[in-house]
C-alpha positions in Angstrom: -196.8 17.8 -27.1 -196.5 16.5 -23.8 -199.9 15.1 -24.1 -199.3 13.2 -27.7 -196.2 11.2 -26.1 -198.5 9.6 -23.1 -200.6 8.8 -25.8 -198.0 7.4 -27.7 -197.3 5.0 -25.1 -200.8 4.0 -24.5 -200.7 3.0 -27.8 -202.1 5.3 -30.4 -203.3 8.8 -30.6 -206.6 9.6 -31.4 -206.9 12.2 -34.1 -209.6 15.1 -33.1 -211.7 14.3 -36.5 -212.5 11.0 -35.5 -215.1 9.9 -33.1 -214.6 6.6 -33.4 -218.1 5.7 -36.1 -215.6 5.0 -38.8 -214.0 2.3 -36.7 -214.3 -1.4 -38.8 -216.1 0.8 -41.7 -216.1 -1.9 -44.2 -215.8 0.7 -47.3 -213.2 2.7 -45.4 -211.4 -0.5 -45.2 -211.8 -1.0 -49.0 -210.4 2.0 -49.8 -207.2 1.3 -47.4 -206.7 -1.9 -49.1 -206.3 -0.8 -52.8 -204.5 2.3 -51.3 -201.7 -0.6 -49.7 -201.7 -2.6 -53.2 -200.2 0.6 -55.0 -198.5 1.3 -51.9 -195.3 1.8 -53.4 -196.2 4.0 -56.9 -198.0 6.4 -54.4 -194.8 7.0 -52.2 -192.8 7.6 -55.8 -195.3 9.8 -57.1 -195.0 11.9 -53.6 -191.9 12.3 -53.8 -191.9 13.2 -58.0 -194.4 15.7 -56.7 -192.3 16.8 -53.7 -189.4 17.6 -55.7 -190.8 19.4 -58.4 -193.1 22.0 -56.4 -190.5 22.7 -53.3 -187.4 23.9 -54.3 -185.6 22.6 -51.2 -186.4 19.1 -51.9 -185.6 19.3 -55.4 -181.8 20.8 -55.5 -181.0 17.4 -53.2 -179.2 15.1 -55.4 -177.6 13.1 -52.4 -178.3 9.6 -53.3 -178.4 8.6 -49.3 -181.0 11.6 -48.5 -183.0 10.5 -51.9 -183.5 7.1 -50.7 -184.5 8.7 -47.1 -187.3 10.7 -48.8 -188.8 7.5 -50.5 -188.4 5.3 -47.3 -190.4 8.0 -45.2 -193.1 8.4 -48.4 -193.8 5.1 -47.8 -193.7 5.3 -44.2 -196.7 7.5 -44.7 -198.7 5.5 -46.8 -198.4 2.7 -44.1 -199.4 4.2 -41.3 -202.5 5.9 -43.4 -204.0 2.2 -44.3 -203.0 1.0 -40.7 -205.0 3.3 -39.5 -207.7 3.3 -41.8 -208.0 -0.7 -41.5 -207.5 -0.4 -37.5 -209.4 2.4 -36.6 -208.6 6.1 -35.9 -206.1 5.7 -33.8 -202.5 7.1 -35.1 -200.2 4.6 -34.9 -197.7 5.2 -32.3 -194.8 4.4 -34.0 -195.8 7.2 -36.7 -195.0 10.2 -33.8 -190.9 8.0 -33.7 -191.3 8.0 -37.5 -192.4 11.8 -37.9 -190.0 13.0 -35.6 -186.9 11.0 -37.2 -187.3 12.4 -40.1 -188.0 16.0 -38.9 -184.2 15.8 -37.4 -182.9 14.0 -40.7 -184.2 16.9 -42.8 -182.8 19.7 -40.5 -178.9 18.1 -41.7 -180.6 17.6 -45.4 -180.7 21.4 -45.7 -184.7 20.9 -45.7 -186.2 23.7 -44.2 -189.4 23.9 -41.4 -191.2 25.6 -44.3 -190.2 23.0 -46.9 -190.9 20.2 -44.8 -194.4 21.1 -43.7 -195.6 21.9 -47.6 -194.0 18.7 -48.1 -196.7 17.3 -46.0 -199.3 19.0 -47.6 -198.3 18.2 -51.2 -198.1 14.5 -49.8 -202.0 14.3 -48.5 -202.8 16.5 -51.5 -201.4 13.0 -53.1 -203.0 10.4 -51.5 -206.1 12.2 -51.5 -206.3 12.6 -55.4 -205.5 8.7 -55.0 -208.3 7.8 -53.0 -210.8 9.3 -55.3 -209.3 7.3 -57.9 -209.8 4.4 -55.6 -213.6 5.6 -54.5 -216.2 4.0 -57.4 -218.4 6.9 -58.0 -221.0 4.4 -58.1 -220.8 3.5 -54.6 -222.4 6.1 -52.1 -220.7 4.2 -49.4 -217.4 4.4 -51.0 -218.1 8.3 -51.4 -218.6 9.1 -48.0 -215.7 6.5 -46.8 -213.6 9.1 -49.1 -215.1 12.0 -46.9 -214.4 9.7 -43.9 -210.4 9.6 -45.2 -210.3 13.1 -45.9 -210.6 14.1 -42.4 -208.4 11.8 -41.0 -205.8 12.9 -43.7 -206.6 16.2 -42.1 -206.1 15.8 -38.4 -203.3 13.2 -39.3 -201.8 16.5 -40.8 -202.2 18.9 -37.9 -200.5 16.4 -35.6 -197.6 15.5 -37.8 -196.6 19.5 -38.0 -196.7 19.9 -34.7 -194.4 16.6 -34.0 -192.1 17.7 -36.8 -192.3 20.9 -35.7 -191.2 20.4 -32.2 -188.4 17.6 -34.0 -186.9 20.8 -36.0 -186.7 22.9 -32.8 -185.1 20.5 -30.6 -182.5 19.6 -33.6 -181.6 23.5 -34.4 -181.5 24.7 -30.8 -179.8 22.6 -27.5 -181.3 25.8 -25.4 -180.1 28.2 -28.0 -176.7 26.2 -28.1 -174.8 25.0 -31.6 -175.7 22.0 -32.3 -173.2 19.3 -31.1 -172.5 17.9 -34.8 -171.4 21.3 -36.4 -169.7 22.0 -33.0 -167.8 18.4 -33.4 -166.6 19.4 -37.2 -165.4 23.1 -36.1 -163.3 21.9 -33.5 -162.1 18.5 -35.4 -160.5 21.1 -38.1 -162.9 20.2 -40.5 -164.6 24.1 -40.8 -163.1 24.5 -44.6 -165.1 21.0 -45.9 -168.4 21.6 -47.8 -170.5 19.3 -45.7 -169.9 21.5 -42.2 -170.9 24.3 -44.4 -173.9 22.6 -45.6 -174.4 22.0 -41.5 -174.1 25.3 -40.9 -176.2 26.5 -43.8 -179.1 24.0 -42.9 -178.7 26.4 -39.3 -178.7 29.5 -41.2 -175.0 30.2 -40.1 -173.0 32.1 -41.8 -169.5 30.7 -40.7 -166.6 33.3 -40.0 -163.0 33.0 -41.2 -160.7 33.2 -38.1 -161.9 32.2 -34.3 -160.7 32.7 -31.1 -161.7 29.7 -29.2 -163.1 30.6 -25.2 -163.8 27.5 -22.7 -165.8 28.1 -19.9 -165.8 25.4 -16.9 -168.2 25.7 -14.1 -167.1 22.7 -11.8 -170.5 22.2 -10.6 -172.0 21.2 -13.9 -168.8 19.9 -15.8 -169.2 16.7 -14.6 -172.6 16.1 -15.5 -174.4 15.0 -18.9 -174.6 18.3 -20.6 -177.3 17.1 -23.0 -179.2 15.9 -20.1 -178.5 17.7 -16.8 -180.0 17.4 -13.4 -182.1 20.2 -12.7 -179.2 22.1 -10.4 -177.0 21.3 -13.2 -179.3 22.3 -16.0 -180.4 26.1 -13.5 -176.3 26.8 -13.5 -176.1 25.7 -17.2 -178.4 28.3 -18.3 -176.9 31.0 -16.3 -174.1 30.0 -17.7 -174.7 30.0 -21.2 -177.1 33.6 -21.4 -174.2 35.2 -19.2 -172.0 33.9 -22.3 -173.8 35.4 -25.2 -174.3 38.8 -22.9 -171.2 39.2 -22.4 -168.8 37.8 -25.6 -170.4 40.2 -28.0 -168.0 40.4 -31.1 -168.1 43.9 -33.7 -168.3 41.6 -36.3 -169.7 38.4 -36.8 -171.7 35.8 -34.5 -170.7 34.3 -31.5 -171.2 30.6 -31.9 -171.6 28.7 -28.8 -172.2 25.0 -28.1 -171.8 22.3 -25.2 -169.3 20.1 -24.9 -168.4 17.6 -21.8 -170.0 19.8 -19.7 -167.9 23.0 -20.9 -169.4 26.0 -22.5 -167.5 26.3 -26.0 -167.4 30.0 -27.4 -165.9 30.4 -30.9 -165.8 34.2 -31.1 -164.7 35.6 -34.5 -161.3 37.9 -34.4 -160.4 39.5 -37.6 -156.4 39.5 -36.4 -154.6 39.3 -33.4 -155.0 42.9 -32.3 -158.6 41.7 -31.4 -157.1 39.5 -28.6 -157.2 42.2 -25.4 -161.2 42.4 -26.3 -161.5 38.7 -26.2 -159.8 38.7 -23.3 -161.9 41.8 -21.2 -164.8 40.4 -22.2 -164.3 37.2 -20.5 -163.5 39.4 -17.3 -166.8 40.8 -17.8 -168.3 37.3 -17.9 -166.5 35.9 -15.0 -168.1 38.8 -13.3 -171.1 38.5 -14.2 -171.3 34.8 -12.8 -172.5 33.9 -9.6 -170.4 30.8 -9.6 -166.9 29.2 -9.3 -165.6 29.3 -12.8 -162.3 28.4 -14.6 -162.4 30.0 -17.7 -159.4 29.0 -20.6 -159.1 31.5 -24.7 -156.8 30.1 -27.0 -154.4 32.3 -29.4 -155.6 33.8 -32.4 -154.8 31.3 -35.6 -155.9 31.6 -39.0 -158.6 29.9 -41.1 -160.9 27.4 -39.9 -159.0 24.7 -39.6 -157.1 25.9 -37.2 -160.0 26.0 -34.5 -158.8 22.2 -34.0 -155.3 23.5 -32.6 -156.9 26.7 -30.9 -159.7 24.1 -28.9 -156.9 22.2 -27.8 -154.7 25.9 -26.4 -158.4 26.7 -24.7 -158.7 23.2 -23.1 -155.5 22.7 -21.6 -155.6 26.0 -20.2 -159.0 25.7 -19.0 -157.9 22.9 -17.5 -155.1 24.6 -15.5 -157.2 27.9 -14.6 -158.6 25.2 -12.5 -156.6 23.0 -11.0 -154.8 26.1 -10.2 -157.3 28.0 -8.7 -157.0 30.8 -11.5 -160.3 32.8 -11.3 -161.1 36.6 -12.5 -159.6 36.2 -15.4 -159.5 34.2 -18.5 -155.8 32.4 -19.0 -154.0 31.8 -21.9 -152.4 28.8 -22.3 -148.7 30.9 -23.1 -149.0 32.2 -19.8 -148.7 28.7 -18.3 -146.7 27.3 -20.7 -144.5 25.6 -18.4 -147.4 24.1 -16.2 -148.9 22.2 -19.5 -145.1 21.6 -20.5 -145.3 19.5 -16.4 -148.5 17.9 -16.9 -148.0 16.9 -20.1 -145.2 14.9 -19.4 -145.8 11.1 -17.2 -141.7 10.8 -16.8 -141.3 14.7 -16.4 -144.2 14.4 -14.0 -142.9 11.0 -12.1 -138.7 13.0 -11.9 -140.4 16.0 -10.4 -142.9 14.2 -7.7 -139.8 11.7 -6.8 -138.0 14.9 -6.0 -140.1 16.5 -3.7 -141.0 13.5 -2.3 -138.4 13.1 0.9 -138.9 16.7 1.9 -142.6 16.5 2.1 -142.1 13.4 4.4 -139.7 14.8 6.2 -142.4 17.7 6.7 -145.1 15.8 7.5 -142.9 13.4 10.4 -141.2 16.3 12.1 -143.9 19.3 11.9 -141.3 20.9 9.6 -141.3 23.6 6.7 -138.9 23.0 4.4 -141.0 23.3 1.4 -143.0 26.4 2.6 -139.5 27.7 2.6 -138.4 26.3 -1.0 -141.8 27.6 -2.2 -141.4 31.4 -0.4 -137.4 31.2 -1.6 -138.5 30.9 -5.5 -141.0 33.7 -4.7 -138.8 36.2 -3.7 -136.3 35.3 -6.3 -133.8 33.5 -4.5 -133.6 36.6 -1.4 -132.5 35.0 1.7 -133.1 38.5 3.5 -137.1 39.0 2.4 -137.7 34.9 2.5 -136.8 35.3 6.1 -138.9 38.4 7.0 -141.9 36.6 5.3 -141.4 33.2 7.1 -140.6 35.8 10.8 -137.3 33.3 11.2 -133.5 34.2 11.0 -132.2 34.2 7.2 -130.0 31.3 8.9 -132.8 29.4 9.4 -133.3 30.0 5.5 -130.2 28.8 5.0 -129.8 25.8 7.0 -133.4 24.4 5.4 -132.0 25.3 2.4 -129.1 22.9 3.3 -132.0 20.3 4.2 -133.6 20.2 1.3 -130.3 19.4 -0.5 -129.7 17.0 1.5 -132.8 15.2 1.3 -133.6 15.5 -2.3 -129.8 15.8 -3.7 -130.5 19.0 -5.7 -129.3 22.4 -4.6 -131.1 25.3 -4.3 -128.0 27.3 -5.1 -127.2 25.5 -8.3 -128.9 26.9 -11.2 -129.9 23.3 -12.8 -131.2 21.9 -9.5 -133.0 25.2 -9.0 -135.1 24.8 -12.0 -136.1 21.2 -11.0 -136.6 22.1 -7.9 -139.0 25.1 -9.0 -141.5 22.3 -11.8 -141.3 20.1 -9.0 -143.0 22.8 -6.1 -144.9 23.8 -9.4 -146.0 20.5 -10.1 -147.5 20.1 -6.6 -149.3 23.3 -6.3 -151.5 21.6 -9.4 -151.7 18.8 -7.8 -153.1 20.8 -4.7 -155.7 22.9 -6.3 -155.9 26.6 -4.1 
């Protein structure tokens, strides 16, 4: 493959029938001529052809995908005659063409198999219409037919390997989901008959409930997952086999895909019971990584809509198993309920910094620690006796920067409401200040 493309860009690829004699062949050309004035009946009659021998082509009804058949039929027909008028070079453009519609046909619900006997039905077309074009009276005509049918030939071989390579790279992003059906699972939109279609074109057979796992590795997240550097790209594939080792559902398939740089595990959970194995197997995976990972599993919701709403849970709290410093574990996003209730908020979040902010400046220009105090205080649940022994001071040194930090922010860390601010606002900057 790699050798067709810098041939591509050279300008042509030259097929392995053709040594170049044919080249200017003045009957060849012939031929190619009253091939191109029909041009147009021979695409329809490929298609007619198409559709009634493969039954893949012929339960498509889509007008859109119709019209897509013909345009590439007569695609084929052009780049025949070009070549047969230029020469036996392949037209360049015919690889772009080829490979198009190799991807196209893998979201028409066209198989490999259907698409490559398409291609054969197709030259078995053209062929019948050049010996209807060849005058049997005309030896040179005869053997210019000859000439055709092995280009027609090695024009074949190449096309299935370009379309074959196309389908590949269209069902498989290293093994991953592709990012369309991926897009539609998480948009809500699992229930609609064309993300069935999707999957069905990928031989998926679609669950009905999903627990939704993100995996973040901050060394690759920020990257182009499609098209990673090569560190990037060595950590992704860790990533992902570690993934399918280790999220291995009793029934169903784990779907997995790419997206922004996370690893996107849909695992299939009959009912919420199946939660504490969703949730040990992504200890096993974090385990099994030789990498800094934040890893986030949504609640179990029903139907396939609701993978929308359980993306989102997964997101937010792989976000916070991050900025956090959360790691061995997978987090749910009701365990930090009240850190995404803080982020999500730009007044809560402005109230809460505001609050905080005159005892970390008092820290910072007096070498104090008030809010290593505030922050030990909450810990111990309000216990002036143990926040004492853990800071080694007196418990009236406790107190008295308790006083301080009344004083300087106007909230008390003896009154219950001022306490609770006091509390999101140390919360707030611990994920601000990632451990």
């Amino acid at each position: 493959m790699k050798s067709v493309g810098r041939t591509a860009r050279n300008g042509g690829v030259k097929t392995p029938a053709s040594d170049g004699a044919d080249r200017g062949s003045p009957a060849v050309r012939v031929i190619a001529d009253r091939i191109a004035a029909g041009r147009r009946e021979l695409a329809r009659r490929m298609i007619d052809r198409c559709r009634k021998e493969i039954a893949d082509y012929e339960l498509i009804d889509d007008d859109e995908a119709l019209a897509d058949f013909s345009a590439f039929a007569l695609e084929t027909v052009d780049a025949l005659t070009a070549s047969l008028t230029n020469g036996p070079e392949f037209p360049a453009d015919r690889l772009e063409q080829v490979r198009s519609a190799a991807q196209r046909r893998v979201h028409q619900r066209v198989s490999l198999e259907a698409f490559l006997h398409a291609q054969l039905v197709t030259a078995r077309v053209i062929w019948e219409a050049v010996l209807d074009q060849a005058r049997s009276g005309r030896p040179d005509e005869l053997e210019a037919a000859l000439t055709i049918a092995g280009r027609l030939l090695s024009n074949g071989d190449l096309v299935a390997t370009v379309a074959t390579a196309a389908y590949l790279d269209e069902l498989s992003d290293r093994g991953l989901l592709r990012h369309d059906l991926l897009d539609a699972l998480i948009a809500g939109h699992g229930d609609t008959e064309r993300t069935r279609r999707r999957a069905g074109a990928l031989r998926l057979q679609l669950g009905e409930n999903y627990v939704v796992v993100v995996i973040r590795a901050p060394e690759i997240h920020a990257g182009d997952a499609r098209q990673p550097p090569l560190p990037a790209q060595v950590a992704l594939d860790r990533l992902v086999d570690a993934t399918r080792s280790q999220l291995r559902p009793d029934q169903g398939a784990l779907l997995a895909g790419m997206r922004h740089g996370d690893v996107v595990a849909l695992y299939p959970v009959s009912g919420a019971a199946g939660l504490a194995k969703v949730r040990r197997e992504c200890t096993a995976l974090i385990e099994a990584l030789a990498m800094d990972v934040g890893v986030g599993m949504s609640g179990w919701h029903a139907g396939l809509p609701a993978i929308a709403s359980a993306y989102e849970e997964a997101l937010d709290a792989a976000d916070l198993a991050v900025v956090a410093g959360i790691r061995g574990r997978a987090v749910a996003l009701e365990e930090v309920l009240v850190d995404h209730m803080v982020r999500s908020s730009a007044h809560a979040n402005r109230i809460l910094a505001e609050t905080l902010r005159p005892v970390i400046d008092y820290d910072r220009a007096h070498n104090a620690n008030l809010l290593t105090t505030l922050r030990t205080y909450l810990e111990t649940r309000l216990n002036l006796t143990r926040s004492a022994q853990i800071l080694c001071v007196n418990p009236n040194t406790v107190s008295y920067r308790l006083r301080r930090i009344r004083e300087l922010s106007g909230r008390d860390p003896r009154n219950g409401e001022d306490l609770l601010v006091l509390s999101l606002a140390v919360r707030l900057e611990q994920l601000r200040t990632p451990q």
